[in-house]
N, C-alpha and C positions, 0 to 999 in steps of 0.2 A: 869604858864610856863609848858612845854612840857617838855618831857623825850628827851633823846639827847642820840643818835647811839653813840657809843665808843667804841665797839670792835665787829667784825667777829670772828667766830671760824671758822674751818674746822678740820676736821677730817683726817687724812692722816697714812702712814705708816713709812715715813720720813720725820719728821717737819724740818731739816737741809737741804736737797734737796729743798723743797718746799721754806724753806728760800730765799736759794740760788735762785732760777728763778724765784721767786716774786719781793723780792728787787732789781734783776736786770731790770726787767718789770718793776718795778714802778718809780724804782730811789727813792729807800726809804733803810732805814738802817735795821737791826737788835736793838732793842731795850732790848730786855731781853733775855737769856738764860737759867736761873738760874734753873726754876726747870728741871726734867730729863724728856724729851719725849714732852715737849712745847717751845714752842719758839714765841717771840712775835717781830712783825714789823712794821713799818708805817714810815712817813715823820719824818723828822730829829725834836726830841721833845726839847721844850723848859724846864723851870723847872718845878718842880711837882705846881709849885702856878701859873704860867705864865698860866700852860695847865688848869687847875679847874678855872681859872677867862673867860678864853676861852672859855673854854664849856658853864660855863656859860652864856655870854652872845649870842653864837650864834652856829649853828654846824662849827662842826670841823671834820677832813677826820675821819672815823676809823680806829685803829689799828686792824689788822689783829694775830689773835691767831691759830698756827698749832699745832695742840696735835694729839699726836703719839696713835693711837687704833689699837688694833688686827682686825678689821672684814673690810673686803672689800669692795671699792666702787662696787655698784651690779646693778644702772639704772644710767637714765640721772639727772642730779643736776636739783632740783626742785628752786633754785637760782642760780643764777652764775651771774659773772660779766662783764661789758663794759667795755671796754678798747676807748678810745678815742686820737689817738695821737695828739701831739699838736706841734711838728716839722721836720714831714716828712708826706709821704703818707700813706695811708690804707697801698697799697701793699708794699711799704718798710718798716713800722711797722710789718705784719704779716712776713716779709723774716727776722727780726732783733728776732721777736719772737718765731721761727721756730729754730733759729739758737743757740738759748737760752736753748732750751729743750722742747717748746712746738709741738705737731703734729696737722695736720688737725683734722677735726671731725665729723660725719656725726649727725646729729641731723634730720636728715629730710628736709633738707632744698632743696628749687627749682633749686636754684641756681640763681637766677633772685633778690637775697636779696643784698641790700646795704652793706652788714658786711659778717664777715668771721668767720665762727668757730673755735675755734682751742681749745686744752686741757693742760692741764698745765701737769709736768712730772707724776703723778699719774690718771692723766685722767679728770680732775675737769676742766668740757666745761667753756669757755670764748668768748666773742666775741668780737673783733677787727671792729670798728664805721669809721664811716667817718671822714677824716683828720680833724682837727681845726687850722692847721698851716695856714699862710699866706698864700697867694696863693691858698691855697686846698679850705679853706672856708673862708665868709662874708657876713656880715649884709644887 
């Protein structure tokens, strides 16, 4: 068996802020607080046995880890994430994410690209995919 993704980290200035427009973005909870300057989030967890039988048998989303560090985002994120809505449009996704605390983003882009750039409130580029809702897409 393979190794199985279970946590993201990011690096940030305010892992509370970031909470905040992540879990709203994702429609995901807060999971941990506990230690001072990290904060951990992802989809609404089962128990700690339900979540280890899970992993085990197959991937599961990752939780996302914000830990709070002194030194500054300084380029463009040599990862970052897709965002893919699944019950509206691209452009009413990006207007709902916009409104959340994210901004545009210049990555270099043509403009002629399917997706949209956009940065979370510390600047950590994302991009916003073509709708998956009804209507938007199918097989």
């Amino acid at each position: 068996m393979a190794s199985r993704l279970t946590e993201l980290s990011i690096d940030c200035h305010d892992p509370d802020l970031l909470a905040d427009f992540w879990t709203a973005a994702l429609d995901w909870v807060v999971i941990d607080r506990e230690a001072e300057g990290l904060v951990e989030i992802g989809p609404e967890r089962q128990s700690d046995q339900a979540l280890l039988d899970a992993v085990r048998s197959g991937p599961v989303a990752p939780t996302l880890f914000l830990a709070k560090v002194p030194e500054d985002k300084v380029a463009k994120n040599r990862i970052h994430f897709d965002l893919s809505p699944v019950d509206r449009s691209r452009d009413e996704e990006v207007e709902r994410l916009l409104a959340l605390g994210a901004t545009r983003a210049d990555v270099g882009q043509t403009g002629d690209e399917s997706w949209v750039v956009l940065a979370d409130p510390e600047g950590n580029e994302f991009c916003v995919l073509r709708s998956l809702a009804a209507g938007h897409f199918s097989l």
